[in-house]
mmCIF entry with sequence, helices, sheets and N, C-alpha, C, O atoms, coordinates in Angstrom:
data_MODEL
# 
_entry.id   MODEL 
# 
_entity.id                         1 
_entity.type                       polymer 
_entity.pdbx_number_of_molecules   1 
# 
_entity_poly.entity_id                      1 
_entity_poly.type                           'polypeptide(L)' 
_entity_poly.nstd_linkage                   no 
_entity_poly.nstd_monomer                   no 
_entity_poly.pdbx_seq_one_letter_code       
;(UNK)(UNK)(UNK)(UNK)(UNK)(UNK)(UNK)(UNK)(UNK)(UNK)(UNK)(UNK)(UNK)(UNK)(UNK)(UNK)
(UNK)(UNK)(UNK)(UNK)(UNK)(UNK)(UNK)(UNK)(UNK)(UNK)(UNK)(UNK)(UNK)(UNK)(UNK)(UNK)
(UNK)(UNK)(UNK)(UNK)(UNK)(UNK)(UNK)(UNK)(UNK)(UNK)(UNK)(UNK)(UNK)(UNK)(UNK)(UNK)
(UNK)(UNK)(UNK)
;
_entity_poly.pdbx_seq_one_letter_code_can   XXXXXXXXXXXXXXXXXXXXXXXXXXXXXXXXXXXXXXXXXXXXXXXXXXX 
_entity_poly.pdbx_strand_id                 A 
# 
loop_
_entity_poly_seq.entity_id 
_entity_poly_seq.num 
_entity_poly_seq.mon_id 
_entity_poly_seq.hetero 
1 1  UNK n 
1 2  UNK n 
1 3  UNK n 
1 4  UNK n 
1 5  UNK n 
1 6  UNK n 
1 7  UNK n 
1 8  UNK n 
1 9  UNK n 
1 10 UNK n 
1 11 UNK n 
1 12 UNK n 
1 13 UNK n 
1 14 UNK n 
1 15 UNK n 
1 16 UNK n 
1 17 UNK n 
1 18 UNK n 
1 19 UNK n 
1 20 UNK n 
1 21 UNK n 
1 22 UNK n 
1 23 UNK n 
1 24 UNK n 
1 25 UNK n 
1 26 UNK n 
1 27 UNK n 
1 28 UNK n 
1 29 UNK n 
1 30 UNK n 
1 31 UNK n 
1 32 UNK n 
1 33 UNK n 
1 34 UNK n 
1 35 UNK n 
1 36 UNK n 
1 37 UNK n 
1 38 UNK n 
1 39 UNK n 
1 40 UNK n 
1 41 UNK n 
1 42 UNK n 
1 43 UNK n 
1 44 UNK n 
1 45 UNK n 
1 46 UNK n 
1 47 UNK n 
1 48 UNK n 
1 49 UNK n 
1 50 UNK n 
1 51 UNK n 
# 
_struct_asym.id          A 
_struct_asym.entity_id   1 
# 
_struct_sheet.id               AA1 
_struct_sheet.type             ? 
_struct_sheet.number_strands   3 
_struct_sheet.details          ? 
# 
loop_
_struct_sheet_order.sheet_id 
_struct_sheet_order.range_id_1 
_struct_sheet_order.range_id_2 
_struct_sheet_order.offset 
_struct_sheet_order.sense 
AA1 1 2 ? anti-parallel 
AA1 2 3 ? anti-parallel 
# 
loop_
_struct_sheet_range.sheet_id 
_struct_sheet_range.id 
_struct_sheet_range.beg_label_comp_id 
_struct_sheet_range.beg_label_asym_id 
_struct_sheet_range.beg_label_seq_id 
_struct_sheet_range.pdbx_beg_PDB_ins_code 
_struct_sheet_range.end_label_comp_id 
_struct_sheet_range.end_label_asym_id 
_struct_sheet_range.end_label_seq_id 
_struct_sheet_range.pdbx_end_PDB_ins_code 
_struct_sheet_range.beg_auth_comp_id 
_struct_sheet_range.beg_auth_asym_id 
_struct_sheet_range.beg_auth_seq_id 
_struct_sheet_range.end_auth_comp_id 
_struct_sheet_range.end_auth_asym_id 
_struct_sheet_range.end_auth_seq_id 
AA1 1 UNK A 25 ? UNK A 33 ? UNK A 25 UNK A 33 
AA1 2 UNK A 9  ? UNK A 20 ? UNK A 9  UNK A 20 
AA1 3 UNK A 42 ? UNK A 46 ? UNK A 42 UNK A 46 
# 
loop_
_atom_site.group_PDB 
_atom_site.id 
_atom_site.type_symbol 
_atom_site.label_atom_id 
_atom_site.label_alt_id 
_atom_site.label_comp_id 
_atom_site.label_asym_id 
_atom_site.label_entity_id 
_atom_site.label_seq_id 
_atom_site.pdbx_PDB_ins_code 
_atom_site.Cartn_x 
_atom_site.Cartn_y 
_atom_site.Cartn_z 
_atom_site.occupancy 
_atom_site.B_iso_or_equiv 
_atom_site.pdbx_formal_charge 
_atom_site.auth_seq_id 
_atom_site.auth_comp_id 
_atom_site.auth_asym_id 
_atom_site.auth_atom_id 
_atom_site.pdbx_PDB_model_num 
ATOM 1   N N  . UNK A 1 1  ? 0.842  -1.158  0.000   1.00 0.00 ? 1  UNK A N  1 
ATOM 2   C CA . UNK A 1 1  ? 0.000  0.000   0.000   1.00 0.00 ? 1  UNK A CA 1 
ATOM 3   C C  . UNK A 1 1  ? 0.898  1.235   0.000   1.00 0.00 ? 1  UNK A C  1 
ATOM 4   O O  . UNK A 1 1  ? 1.749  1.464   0.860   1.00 0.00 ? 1  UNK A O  1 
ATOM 5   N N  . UNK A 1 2  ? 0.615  2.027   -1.078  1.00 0.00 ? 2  UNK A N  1 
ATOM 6   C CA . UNK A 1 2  ? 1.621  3.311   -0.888  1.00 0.00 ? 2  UNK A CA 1 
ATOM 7   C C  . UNK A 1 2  ? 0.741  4.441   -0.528  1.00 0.00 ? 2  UNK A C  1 
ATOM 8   O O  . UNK A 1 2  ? -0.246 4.616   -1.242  1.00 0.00 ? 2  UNK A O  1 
ATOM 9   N N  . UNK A 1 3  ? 1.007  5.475   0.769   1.00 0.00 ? 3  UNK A N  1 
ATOM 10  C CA . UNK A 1 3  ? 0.193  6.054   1.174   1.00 0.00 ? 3  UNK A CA 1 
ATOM 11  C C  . UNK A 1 3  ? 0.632  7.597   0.499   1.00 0.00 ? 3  UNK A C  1 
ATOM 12  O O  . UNK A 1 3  ? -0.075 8.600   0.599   1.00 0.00 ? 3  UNK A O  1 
ATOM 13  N N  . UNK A 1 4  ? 1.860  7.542   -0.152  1.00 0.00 ? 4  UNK A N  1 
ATOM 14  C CA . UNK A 1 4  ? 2.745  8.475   -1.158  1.00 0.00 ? 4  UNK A CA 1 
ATOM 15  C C  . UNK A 1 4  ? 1.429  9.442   -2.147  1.00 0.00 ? 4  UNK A C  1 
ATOM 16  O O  . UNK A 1 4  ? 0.544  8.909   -2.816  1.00 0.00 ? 4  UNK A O  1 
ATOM 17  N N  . UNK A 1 5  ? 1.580  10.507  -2.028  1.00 0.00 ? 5  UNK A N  1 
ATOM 18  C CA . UNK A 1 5  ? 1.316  10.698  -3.525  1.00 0.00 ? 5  UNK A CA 1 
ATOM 19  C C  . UNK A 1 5  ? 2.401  11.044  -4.485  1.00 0.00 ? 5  UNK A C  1 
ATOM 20  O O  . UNK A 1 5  ? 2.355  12.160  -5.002  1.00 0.00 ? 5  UNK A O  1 
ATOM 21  N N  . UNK A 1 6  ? 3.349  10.250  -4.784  1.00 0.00 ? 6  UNK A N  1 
ATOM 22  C CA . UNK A 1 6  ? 4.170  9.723   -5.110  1.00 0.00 ? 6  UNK A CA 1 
ATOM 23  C C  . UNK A 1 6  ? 4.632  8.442   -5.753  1.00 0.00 ? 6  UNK A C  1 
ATOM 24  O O  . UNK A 1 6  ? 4.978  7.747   -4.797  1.00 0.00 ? 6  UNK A O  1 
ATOM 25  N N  . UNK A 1 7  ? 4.820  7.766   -6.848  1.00 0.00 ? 7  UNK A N  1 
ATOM 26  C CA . UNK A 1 7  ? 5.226  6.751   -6.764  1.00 0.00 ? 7  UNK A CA 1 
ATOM 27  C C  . UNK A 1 7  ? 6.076  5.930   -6.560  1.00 0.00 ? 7  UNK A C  1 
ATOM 28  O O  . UNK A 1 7  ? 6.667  5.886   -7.639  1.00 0.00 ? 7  UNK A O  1 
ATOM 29  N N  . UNK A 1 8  ? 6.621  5.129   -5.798  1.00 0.00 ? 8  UNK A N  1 
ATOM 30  C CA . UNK A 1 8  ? 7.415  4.433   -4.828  1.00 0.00 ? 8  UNK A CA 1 
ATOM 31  C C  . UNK A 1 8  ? 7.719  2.953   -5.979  1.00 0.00 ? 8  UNK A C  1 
ATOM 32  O O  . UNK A 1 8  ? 6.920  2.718   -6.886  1.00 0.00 ? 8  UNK A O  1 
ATOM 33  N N  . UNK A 1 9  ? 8.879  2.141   -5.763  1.00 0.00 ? 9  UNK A N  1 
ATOM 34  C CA . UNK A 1 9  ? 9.408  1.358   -6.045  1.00 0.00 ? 9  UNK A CA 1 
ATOM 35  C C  . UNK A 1 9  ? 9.983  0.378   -5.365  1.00 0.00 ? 9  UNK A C  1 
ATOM 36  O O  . UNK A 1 9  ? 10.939 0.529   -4.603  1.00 0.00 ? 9  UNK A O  1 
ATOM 37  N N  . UNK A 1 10 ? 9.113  -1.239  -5.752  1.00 0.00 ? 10 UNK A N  1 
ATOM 38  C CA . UNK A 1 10 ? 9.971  -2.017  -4.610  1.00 0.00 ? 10 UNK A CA 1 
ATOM 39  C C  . UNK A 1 10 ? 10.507 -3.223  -5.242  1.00 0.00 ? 10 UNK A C  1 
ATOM 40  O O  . UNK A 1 10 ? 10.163 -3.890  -6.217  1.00 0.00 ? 10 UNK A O  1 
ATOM 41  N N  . UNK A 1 11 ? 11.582 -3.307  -4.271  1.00 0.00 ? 11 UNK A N  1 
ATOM 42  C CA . UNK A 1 11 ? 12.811 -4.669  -4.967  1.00 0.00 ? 11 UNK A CA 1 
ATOM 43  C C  . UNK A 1 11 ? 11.786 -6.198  -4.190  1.00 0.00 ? 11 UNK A C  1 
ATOM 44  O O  . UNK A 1 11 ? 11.636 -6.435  -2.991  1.00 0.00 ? 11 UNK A O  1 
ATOM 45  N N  . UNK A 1 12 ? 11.074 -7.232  -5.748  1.00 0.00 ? 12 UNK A N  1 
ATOM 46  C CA . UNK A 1 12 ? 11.222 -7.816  -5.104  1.00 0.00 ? 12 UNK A CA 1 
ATOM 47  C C  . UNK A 1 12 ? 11.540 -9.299  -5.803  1.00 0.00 ? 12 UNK A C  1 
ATOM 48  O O  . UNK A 1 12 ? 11.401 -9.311  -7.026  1.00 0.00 ? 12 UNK A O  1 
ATOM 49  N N  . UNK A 1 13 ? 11.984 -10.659 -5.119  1.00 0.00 ? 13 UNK A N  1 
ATOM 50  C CA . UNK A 1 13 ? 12.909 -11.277 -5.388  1.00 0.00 ? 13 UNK A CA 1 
ATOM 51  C C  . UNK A 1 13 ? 12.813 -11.862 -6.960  1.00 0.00 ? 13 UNK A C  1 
ATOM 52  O O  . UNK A 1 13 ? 11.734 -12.075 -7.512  1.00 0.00 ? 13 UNK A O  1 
ATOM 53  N N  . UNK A 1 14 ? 13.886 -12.045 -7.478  1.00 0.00 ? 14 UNK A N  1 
ATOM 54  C CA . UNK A 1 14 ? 13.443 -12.086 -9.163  1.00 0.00 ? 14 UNK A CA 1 
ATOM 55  C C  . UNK A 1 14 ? 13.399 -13.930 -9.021  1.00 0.00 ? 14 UNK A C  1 
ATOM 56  O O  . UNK A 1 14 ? 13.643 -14.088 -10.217 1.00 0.00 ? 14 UNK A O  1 
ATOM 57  N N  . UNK A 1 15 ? 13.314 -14.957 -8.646  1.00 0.00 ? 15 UNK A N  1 
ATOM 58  C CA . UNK A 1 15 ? 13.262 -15.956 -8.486  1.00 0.00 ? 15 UNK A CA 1 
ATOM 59  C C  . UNK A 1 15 ? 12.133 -16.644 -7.971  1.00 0.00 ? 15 UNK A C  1 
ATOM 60  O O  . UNK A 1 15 ? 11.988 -17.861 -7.857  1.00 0.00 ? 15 UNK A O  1 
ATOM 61  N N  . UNK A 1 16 ? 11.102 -15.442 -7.580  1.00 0.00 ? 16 UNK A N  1 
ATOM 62  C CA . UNK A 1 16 ? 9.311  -15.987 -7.636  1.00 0.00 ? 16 UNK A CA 1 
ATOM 63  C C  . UNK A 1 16 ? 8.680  -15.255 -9.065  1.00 0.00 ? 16 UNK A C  1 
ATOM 64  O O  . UNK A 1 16 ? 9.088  -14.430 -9.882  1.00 0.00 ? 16 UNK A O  1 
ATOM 65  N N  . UNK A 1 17 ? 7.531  -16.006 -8.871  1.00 0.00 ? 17 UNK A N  1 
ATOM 66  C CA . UNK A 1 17 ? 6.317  -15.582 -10.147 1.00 0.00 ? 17 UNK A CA 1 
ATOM 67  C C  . UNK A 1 17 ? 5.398  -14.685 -9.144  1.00 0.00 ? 17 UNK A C  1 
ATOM 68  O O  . UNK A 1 17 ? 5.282  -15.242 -8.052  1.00 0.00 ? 17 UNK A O  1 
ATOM 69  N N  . UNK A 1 18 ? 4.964  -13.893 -9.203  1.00 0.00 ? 18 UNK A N  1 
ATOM 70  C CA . UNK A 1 18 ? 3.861  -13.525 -8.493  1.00 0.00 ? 18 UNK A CA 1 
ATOM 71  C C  . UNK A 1 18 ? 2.852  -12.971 -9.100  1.00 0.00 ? 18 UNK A C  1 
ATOM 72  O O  . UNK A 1 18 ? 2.900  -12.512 -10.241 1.00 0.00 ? 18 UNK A O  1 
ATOM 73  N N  . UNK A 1 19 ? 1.450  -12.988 -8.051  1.00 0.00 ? 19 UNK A N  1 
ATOM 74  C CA . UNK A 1 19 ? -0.088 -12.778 -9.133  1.00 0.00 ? 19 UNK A CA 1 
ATOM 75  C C  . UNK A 1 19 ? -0.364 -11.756 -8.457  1.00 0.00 ? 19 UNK A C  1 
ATOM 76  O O  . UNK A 1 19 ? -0.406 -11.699 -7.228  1.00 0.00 ? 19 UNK A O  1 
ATOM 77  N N  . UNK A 1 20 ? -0.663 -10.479 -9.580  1.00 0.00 ? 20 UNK A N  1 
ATOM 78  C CA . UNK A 1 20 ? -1.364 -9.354  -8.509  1.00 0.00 ? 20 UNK A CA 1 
ATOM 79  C C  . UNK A 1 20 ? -3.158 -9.604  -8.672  1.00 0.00 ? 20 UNK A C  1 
ATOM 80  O O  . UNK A 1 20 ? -3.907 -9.530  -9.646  1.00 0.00 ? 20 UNK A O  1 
ATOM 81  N N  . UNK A 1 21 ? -3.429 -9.984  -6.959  1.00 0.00 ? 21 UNK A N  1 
ATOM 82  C CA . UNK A 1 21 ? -4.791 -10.523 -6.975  1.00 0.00 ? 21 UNK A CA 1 
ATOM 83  C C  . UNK A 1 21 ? -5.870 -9.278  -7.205  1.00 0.00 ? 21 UNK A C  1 
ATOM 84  O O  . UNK A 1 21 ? -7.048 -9.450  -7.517  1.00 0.00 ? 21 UNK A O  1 
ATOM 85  N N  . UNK A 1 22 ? -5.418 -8.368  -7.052  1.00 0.00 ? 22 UNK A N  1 
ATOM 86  C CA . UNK A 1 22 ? -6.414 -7.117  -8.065  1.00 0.00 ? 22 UNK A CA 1 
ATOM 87  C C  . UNK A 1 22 ? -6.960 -7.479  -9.488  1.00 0.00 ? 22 UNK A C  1 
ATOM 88  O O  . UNK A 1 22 ? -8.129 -7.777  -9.730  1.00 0.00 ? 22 UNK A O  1 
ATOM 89  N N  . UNK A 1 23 ? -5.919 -7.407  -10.406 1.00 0.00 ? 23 UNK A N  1 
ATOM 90  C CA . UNK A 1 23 ? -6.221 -7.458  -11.705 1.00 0.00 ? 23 UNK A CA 1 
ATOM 91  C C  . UNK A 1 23 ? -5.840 -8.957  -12.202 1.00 0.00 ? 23 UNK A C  1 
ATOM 92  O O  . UNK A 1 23 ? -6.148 -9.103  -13.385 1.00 0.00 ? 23 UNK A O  1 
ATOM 93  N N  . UNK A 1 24 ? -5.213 -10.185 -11.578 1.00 0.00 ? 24 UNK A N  1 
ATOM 94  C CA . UNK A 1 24 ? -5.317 -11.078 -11.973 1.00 0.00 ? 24 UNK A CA 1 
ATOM 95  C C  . UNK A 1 24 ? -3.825 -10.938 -12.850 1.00 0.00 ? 24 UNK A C  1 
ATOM 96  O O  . UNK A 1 24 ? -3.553 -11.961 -13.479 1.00 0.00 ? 24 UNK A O  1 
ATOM 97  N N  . UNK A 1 25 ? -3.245 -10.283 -12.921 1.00 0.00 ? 25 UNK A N  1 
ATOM 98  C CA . UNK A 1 25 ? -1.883 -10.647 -13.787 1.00 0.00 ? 25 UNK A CA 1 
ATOM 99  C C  . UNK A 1 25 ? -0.768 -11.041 -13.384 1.00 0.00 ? 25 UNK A C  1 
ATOM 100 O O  . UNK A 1 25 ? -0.541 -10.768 -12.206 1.00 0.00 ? 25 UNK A O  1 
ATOM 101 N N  . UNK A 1 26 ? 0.126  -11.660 -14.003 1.00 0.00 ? 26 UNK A N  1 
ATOM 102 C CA . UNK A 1 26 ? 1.363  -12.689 -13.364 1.00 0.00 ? 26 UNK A CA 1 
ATOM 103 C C  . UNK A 1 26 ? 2.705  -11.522 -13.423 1.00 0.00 ? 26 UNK A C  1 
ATOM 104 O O  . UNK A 1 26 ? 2.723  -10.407 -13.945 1.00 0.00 ? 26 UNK A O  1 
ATOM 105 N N  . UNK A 1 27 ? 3.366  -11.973 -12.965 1.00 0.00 ? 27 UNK A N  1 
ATOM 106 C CA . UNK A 1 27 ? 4.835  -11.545 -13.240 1.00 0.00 ? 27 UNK A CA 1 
ATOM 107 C C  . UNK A 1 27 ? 5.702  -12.019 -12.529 1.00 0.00 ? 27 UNK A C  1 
ATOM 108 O O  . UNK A 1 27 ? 5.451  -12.472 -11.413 1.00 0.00 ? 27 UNK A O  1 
ATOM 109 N N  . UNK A 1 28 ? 7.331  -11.988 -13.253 1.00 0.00 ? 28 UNK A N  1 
ATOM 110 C CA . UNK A 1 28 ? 8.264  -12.417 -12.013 1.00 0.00 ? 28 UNK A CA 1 
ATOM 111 C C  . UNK A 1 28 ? 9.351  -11.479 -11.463 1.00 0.00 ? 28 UNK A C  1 
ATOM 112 O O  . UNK A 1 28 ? 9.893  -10.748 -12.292 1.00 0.00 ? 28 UNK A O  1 
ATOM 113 N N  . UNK A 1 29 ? 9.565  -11.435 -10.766 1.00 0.00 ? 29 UNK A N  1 
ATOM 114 C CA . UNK A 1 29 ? 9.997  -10.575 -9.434  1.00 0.00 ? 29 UNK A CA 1 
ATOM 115 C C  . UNK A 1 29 ? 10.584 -9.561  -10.149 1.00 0.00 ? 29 UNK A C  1 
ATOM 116 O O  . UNK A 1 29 ? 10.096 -9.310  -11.251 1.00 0.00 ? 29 UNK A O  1 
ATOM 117 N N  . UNK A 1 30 ? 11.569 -8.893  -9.748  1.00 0.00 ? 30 UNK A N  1 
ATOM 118 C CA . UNK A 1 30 ? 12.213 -7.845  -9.957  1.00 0.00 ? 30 UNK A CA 1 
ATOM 119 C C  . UNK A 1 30 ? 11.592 -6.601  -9.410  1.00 0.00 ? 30 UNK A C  1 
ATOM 120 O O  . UNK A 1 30 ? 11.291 -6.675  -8.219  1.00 0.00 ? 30 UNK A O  1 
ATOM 121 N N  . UNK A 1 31 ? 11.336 -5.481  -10.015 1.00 0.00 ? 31 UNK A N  1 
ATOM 122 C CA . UNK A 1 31 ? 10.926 -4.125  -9.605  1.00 0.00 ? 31 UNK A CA 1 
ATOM 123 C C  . UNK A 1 31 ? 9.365  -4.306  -9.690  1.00 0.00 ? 31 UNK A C  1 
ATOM 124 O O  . UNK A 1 31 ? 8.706  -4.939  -10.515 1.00 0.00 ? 31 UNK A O  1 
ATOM 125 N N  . UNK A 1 32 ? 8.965  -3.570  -8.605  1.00 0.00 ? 32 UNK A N  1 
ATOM 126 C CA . UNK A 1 32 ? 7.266  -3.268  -9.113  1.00 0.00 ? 32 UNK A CA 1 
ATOM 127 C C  . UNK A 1 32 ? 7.092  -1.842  -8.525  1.00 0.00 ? 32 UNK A C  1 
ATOM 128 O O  . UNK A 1 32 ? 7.339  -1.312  -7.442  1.00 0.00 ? 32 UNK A O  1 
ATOM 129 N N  . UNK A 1 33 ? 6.515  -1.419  -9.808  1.00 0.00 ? 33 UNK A N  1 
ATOM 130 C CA . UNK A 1 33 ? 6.186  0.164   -9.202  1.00 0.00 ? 33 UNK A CA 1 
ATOM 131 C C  . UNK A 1 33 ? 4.592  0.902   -8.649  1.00 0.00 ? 33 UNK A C  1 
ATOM 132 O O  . UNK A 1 33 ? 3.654  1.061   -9.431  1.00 0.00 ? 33 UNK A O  1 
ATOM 133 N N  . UNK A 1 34 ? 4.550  1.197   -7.529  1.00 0.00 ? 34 UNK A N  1 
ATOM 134 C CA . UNK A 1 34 ? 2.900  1.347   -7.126  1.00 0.00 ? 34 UNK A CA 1 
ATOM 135 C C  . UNK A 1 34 ? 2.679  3.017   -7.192  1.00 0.00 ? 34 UNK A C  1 
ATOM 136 O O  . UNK A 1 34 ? 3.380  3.883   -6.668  1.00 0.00 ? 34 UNK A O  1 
ATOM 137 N N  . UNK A 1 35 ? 1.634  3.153   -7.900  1.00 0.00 ? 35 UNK A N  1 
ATOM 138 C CA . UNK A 1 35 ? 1.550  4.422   -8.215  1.00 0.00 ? 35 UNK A CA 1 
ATOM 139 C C  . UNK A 1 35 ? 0.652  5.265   -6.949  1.00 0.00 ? 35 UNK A C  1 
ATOM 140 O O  . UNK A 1 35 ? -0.256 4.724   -6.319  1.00 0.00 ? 35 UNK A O  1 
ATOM 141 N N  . UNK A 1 36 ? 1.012  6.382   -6.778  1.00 0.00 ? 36 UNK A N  1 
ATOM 142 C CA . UNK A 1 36 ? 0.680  7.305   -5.466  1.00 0.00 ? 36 UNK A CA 1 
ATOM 143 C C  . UNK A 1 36 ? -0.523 6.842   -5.023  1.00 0.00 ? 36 UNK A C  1 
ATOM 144 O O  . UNK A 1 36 ? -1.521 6.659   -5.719  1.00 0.00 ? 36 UNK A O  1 
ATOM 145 N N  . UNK A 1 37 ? -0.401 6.642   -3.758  1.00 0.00 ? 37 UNK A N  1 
ATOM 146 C CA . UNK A 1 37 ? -2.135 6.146   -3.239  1.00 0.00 ? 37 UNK A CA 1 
ATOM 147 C C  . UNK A 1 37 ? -2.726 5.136   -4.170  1.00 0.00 ? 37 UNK A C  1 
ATOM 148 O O  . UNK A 1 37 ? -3.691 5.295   -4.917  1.00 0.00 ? 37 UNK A O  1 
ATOM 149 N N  . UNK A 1 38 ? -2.015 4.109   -4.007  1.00 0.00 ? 38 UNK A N  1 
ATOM 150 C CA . UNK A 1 38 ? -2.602 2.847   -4.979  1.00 0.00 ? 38 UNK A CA 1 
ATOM 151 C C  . UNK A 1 38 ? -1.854 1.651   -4.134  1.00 0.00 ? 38 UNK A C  1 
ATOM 152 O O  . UNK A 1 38 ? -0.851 1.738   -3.426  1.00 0.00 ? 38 UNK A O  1 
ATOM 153 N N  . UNK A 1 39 ? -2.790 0.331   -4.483  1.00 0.00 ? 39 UNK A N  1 
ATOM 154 C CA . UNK A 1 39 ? -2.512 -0.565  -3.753  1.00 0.00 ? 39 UNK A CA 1 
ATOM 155 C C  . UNK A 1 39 ? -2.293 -1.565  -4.519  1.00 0.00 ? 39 UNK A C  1 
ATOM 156 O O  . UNK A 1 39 ? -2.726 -1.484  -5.668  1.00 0.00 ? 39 UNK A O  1 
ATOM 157 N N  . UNK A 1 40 ? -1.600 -2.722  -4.125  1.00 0.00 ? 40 UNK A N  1 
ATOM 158 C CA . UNK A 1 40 ? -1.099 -3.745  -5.300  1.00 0.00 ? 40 UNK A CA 1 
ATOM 159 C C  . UNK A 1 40 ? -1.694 -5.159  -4.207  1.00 0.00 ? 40 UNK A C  1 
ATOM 160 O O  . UNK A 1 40 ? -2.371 -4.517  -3.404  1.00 0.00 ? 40 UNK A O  1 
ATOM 161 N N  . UNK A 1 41 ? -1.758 -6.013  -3.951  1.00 0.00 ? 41 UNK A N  1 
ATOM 162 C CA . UNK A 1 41 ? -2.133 -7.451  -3.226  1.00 0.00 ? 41 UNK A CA 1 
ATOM 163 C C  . UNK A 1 41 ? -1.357 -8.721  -3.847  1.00 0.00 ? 41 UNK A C  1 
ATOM 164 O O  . UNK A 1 41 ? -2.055 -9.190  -4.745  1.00 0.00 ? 41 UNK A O  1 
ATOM 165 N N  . UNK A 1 42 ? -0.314 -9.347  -3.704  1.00 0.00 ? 42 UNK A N  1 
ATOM 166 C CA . UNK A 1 42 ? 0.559  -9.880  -4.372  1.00 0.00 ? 42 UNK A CA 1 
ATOM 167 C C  . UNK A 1 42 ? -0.012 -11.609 -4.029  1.00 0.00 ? 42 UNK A C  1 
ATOM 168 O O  . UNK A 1 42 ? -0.761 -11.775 -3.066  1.00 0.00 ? 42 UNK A O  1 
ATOM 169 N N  . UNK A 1 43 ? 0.338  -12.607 -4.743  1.00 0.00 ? 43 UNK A N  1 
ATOM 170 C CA . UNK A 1 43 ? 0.360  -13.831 -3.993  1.00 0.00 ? 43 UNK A CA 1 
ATOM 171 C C  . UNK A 1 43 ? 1.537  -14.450 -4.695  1.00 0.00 ? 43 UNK A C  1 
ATOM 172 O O  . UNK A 1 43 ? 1.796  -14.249 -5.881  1.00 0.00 ? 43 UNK A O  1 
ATOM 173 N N  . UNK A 1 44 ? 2.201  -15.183 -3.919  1.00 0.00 ? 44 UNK A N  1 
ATOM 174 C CA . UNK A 1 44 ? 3.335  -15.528 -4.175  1.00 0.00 ? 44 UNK A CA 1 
ATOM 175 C C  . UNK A 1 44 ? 3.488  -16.802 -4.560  1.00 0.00 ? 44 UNK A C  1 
ATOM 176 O O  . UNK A 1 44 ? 2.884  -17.575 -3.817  1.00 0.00 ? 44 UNK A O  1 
ATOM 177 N N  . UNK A 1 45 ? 4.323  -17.540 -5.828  1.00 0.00 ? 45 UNK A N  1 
ATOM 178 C CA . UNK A 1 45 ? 4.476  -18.796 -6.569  1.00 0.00 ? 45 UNK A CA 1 
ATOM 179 C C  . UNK A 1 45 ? 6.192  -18.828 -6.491  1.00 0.00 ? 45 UNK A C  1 
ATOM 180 O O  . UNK A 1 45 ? 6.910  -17.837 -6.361  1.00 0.00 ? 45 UNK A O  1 
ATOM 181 N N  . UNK A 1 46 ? 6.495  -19.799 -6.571  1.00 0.00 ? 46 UNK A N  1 
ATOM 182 C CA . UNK A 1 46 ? 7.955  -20.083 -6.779  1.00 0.00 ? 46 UNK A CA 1 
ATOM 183 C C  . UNK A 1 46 ? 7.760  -20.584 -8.153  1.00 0.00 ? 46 UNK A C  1 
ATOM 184 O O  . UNK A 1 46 ? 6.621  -20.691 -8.606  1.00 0.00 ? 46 UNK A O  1 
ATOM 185 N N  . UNK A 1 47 ? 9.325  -21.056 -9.186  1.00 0.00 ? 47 UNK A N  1 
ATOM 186 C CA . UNK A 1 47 ? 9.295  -21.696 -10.313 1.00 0.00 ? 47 UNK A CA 1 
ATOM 187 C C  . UNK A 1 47 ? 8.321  -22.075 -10.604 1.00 0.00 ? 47 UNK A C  1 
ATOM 188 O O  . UNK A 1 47 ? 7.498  -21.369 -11.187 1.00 0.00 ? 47 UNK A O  1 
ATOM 189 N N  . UNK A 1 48 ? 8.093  -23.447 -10.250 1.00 0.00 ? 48 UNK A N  1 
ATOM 190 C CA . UNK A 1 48 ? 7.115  -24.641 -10.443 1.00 0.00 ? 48 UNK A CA 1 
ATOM 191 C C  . UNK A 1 48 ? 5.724  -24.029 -10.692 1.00 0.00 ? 48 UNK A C  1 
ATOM 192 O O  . UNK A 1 48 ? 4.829  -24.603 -11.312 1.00 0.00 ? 48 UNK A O  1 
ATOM 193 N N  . UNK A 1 49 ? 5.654  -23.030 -10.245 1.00 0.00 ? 49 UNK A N  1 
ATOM 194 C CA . UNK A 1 49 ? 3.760  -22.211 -9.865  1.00 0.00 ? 49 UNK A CA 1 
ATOM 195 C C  . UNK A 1 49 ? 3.345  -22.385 -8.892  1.00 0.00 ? 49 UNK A C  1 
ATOM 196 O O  . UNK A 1 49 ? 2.390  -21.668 -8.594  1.00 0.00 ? 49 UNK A O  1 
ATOM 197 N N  . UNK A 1 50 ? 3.807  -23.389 -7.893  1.00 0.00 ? 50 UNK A N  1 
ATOM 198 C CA . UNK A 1 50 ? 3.465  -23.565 -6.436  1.00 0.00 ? 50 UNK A CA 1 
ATOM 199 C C  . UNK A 1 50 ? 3.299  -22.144 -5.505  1.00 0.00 ? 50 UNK A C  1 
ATOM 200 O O  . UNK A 1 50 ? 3.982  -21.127 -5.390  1.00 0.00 ? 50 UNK A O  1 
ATOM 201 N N  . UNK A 1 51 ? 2.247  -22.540 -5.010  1.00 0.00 ? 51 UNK A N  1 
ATOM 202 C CA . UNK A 1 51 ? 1.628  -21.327 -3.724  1.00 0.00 ? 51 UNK A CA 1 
ATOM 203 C C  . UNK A 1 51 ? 2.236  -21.772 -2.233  1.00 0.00 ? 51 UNK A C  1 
ATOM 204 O O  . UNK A 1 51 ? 1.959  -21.113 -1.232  1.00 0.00 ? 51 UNK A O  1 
# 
């Protein structure tokens, strides 16, 4: 949750997949950027797709 009106940037590990449970889309780790007063809800997969 970024309470910024600002957008903020976070490191995170490039060796998971993760689902943002908002919009349903995948990605794997590295940078994610949350835009000012916006919220992201992550769920976390390793390689395999495992939860």
């Amino acid at each position: 949750m970024n309470h910024n009106d600002y957008e903020v940037t976070l490191s995170l590990p490039e060796d998971k997949i993760y689902q943002n449970m908002i919009d349903g889309k995948c990605f794997r780790g590295g940078e994610l950027r949350i835009q000012g007063v916006d919220v992201a809800v992550l769920r976390e997969h390793d390689e395999a797709g495992k939860v």
